[in-house]
N, C-alpha and C positions, 0 to 999 in steps of 0.2 A: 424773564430771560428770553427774550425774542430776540436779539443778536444771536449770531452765529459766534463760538469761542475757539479761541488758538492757544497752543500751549505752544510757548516757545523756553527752550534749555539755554542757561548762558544769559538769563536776560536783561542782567542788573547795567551792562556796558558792552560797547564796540559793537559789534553786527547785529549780537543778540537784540540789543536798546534798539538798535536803527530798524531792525523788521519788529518787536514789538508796535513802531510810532506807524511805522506806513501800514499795517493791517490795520492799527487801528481809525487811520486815514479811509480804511476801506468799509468800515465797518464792523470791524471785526470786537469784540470784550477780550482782553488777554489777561490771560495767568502766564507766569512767570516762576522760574527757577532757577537758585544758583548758590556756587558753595558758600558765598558769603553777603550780608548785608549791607557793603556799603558798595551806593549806584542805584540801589532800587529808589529810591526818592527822587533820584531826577530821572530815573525810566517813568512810574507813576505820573512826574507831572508831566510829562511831555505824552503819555498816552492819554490822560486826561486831557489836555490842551487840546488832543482830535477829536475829541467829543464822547469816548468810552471809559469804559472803567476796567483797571488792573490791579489785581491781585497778586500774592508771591509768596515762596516759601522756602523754607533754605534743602536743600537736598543736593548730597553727592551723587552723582549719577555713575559712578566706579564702585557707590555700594548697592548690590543688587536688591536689598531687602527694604534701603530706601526709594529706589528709585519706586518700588512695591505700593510703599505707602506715598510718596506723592504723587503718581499716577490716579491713585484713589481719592486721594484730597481731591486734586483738578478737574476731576469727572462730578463730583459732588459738587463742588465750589460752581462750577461750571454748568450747572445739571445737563453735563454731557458735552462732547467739543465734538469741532467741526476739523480743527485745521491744528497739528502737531508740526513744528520746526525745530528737528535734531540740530541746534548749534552748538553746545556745550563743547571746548575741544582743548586739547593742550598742544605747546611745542614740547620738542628733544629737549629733555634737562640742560644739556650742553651738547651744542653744535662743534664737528670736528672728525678727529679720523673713525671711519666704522668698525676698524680693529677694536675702539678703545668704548663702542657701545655696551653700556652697561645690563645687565637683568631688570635694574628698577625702572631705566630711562625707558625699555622697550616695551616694559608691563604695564607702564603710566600710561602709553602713546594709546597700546589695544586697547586698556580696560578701556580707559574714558573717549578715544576718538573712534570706535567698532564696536567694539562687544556694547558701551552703554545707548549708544543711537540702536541698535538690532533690539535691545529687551526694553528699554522705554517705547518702542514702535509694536513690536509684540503685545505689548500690555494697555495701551491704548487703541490698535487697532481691533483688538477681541472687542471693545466694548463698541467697538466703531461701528463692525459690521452686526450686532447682534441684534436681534427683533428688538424692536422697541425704542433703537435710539436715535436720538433726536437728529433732526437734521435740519436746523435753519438757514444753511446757505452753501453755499459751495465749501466740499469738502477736499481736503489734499494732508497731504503728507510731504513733508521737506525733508533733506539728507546735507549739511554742510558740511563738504568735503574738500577738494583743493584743488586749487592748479598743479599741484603735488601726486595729486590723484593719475596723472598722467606724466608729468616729467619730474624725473629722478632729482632729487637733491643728496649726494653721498655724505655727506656733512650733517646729513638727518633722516638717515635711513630711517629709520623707525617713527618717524611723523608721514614719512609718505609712502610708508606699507601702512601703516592704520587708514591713513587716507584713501587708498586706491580700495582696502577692505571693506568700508563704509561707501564709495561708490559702486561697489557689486551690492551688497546688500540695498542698496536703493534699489538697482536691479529687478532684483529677487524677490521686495516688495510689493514693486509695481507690478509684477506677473499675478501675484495673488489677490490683490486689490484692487485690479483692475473689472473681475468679477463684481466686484460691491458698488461701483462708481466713483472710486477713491484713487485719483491720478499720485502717482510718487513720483517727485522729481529730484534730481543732482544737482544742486549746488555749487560752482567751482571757484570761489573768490582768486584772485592771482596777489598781487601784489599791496595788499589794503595796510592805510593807516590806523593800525588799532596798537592796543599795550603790547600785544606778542611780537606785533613788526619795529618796536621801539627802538629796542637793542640795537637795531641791525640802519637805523634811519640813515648813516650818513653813508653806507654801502652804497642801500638802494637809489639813494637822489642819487648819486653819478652814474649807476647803470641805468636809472628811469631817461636821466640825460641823453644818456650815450645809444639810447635804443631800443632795449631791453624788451619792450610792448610797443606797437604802433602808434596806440594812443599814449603818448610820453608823458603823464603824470600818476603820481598817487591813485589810487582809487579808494573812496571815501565808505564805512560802514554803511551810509546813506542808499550807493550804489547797490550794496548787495541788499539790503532791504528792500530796495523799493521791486528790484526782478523779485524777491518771494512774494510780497504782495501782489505782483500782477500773477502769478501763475496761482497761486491760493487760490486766487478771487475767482476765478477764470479767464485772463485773458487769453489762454492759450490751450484750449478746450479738446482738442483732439490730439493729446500726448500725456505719455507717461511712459516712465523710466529713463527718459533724454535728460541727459548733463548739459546744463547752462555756462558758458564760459563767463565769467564776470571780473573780465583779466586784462582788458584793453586790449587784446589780441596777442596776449602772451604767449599762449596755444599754439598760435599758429607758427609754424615751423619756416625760417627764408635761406636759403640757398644763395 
């Protein structure tokens, strides 16, 4: 085990797959997690294909007693990690008036987009910082949060209150771990082609048309893996707790 290892949530497809392939482009060994089995065979060959080896295992990251026990698999499997990416996330059951948001839609959004990024990061950075653990390459800590995390969508209140919740806790992260040498960073994807943005495809082409972002297309899981991989690895060595916009310039606000 002389590679440096990453545990990435979410990993079996969409953002999760695409930052498993680019760390492993970097060098990284990834372990993997997610609620269900199919996708992991083409995340595997495609981190294989970089030249490392990926592991997986099935776990809800909304049950806290599993996330318990695969945090401890991944540290063993791994004898130790260097690099943890919170992607795991859901949408609003159903998008529409915020009169009509439910109890389950808003408990979905916190448990698994807040509350499960805060106690998988707790439970791997205890082992992070403790005497003895290993440390073969650059070490970091990821938060995937949203362009949500900053501008309101009323139609899914409760995906971007979990989201802006997981952007403070990145925060609050990087204040404590910044002690240890363990940079935290935010995550923002804007407007990405993955399963969640499916539903919604033929909206976004005529607002990506008509403007929406400066840079006027799609943005690809590809994009958001590849900004995790450079800041993982180190390429941006003197920050932590700064939010990465990976939006096309969605963020930015025009008058």
């Amino acid at each position: 085990m002389s590679r440096p290892v990453a545990l990435v949530t979410g990993a079996r497809r969409g953002i999760g797959r695409a930052s498993c392939v680019a760390l492993a482009r970097k060098g990284y060994d990834i372990l993997g997690c997610d609620l269900a089995e199919d996708g992991f065979a083409e995340t595997a060959a495609a981190v294989e294909a970089a030249g490392t080896r990926f592991d997986w295992t099935l776990c809800d990251v909304a049950d806290l007693d599993a996330v318990a026990a695969m945090v401890a698999w991944a540290w063993e499997a791994g004898q130790g990690l260097e690099a943890l990416v919170n992607n795991a996330g859901v949408g609003a059951m159903q998008r529409g008036d915020i009169l009509d948001v439910t109890h389950a839609s808003w408990d979905r959004c916190m448990d698994i987009n807040a509350r499960a990024p805060f106690f998988v990061t707790q439970a791997v950075a205890r082992r992070m910082v403790a005497e003895g653990a290993p440390q073969r390459g650059n070490r970091a800590v990821v938060f995937v949060s949203s362009a949500n995390a900053l501008m309101a969508s009323p139609d899914r209140t409760e995906y971007t209150a979990s989201k802006t919740a997981v952007s403070m806790v990145a925060r609050c992260y990087a204040f404590r771990l910044a002690e240890d040498g363990i940079p935290v960073f935010d995550i923002r994807p804007g407007v990405i082609r993955t399963d969640m943005t499916a539903p919604v495809v033929a909206k976004y082409e005529q607002r990506i048309a008509d403007g929406l972002s400066p840079i006027r297309r799609w943005g690809q899981p590809e994009d958001v893996g590849n900004a995790i991989a450079g800041l993982v690895s180190g390429a941006i060595p003197f920050s932590t707790g700064d939010a990465f916009h990976i939006d096309g310039g969605l963020h930015m606000h025009k008058l």
